[in-house]
C-alpha positions in Angstrom: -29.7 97.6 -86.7 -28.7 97.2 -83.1 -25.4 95.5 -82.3 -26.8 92.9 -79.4 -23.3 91.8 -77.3 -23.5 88.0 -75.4 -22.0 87.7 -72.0 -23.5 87.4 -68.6 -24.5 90.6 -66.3 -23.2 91.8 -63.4 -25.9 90.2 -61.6 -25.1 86.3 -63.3 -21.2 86.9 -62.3 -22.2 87.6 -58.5 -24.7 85.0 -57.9 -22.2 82.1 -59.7 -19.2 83.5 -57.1 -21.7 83.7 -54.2 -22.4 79.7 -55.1 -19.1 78.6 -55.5 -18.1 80.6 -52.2 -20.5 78.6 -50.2 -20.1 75.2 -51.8 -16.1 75.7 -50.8 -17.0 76.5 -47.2 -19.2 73.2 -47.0 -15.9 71.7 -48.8 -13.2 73.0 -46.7 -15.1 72.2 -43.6 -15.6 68.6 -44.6 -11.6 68.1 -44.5 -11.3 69.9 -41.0 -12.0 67.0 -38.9 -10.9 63.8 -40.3 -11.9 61.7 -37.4 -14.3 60.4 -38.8 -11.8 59.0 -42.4 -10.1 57.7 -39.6 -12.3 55.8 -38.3 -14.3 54.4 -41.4 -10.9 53.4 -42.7 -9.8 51.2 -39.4 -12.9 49.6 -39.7 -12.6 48.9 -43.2 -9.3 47.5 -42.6 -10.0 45.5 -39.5 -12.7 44.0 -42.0 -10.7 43.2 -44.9 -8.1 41.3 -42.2 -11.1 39.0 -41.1 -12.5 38.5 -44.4 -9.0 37.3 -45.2 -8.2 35.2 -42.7 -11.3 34.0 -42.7 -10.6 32.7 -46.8 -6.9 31.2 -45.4 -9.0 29.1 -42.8 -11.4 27.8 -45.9 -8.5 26.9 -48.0 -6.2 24.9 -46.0 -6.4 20.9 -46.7 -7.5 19.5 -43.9 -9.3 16.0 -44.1 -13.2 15.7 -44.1 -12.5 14.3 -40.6 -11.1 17.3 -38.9 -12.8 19.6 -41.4 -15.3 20.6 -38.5 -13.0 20.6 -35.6 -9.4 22.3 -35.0 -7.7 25.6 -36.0 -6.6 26.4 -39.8 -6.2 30.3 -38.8 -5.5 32.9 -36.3 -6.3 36.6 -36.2 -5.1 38.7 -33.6 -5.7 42.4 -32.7 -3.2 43.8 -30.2 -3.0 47.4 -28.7 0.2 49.0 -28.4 1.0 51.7 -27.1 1.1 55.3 -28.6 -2.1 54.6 -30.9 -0.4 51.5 -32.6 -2.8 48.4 -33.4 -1.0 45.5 -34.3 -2.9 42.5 -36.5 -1.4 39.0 -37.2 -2.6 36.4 -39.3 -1.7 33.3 -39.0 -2.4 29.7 -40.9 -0.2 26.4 -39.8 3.2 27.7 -41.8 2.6 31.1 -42.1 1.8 34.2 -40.3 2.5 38.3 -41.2 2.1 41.5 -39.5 -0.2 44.4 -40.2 0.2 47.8 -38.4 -2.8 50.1 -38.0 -2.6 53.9 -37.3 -5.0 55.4 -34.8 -5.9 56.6 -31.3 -9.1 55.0 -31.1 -11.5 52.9 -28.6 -12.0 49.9 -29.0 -14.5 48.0 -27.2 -14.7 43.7 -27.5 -18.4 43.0 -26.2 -18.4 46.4 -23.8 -15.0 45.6 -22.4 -12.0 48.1 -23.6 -9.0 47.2 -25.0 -6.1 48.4 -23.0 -2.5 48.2 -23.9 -1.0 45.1 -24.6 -4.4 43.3 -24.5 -5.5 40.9 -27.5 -8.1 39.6 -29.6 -7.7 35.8 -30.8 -10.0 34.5 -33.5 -9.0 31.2 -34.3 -11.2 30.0 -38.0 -11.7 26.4 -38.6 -11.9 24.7 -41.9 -15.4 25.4 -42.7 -14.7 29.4 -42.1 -16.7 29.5 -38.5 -15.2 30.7 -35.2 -13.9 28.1 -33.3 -11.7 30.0 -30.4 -12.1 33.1 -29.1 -9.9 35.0 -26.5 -11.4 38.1 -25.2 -13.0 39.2 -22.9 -11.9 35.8 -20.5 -14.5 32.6 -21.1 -16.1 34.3 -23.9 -19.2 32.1 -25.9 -18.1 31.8 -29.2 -21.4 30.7 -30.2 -22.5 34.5 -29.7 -21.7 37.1 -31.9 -18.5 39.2 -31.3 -19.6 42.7 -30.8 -16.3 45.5 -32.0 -17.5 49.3 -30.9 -14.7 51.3 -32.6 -15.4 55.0 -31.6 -19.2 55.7 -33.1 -19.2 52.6 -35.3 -19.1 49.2 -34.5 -18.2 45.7 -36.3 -20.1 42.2 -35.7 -18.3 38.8 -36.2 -20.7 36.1 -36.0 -20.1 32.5 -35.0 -19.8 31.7 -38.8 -17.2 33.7 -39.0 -19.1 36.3 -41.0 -18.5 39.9 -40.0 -20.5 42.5 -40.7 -20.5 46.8 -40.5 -23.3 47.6 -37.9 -24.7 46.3 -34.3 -24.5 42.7 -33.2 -28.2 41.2 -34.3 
């Protein structure tokens, strides 16, 4: 009888380190430049403050008269300096700050942000747009167009923002 041993050759062994060798290059690589984290998270963010003010504007009590007329809530992006972005949210009693970390470009309808420059969306009742601040004697019944870096945001009239080019 022959005495058969299990276990992998020399040849399995190599092959299985050669795999995990490059699959941890692709890995390590990955976490070199995190630009592009950075990014994705100020965007996702900058969209989760919208979508909430945007839910404070729909649930303030304002009476069926006003209901399509008049501010319920503000939101307000603001470049500071030494790649600080500053949001604010505010209804009729309350308001609170949000800092955001990150030396990016932002761009409101082609025109850049510099320091010190804001972004006012006032939200009526209904949820829509019903002021708007920058760039100077912008439509609000066009689309606001956010080019953050590579990516960009769209906040329509309605108040509905989007990831993605202005339609």
């Amino acid at each position: 009888m022959r005495n058969r041993q299990s276990g992998f050759t020399l040849v399995e062994l190599i092959t299985v380190m050669l795999l995990i060798g490059i699959l941890s290059a692709v890995a390590f690589s990955r976490f070199g430049d995190t630009a592009v984290y950075r990014q994705a998270l100020f965007i996702d963010q900058l969209h989760s403050y919208l979508r909430l003010t945007q839910q404070l504007a729909m649930t303030q009590k304002v009476p069926l008269a006003d209901a399509n007329h008049g501010t319920t809530a503000t939101f307000s992006l603001i470049k500071q300096p030494q790649a600080q972005w500053q949001v604010i949210i505010a209804n009729g009693t309350h308001s609170q700050s949000y800092q955001l970390n990150g030396e990016l470009d932002v761009k409101i309808d082609s025109q850049a942000l510099a320091s010190n420059d804001r972004l006012d969306l006032s939200f009526d009742a209904n949820g829509d747009i019903s002021a708007r601040s920058f760039p100077q004697g912008a439509d609000i019944s066009f689309s606001t167009a956010l080019q953050i870096g590579e990516n960009s945001l769209c906040i329509a009239p309605t108040g509905f923002s989007y990831e993605g080019p202005c339609i």
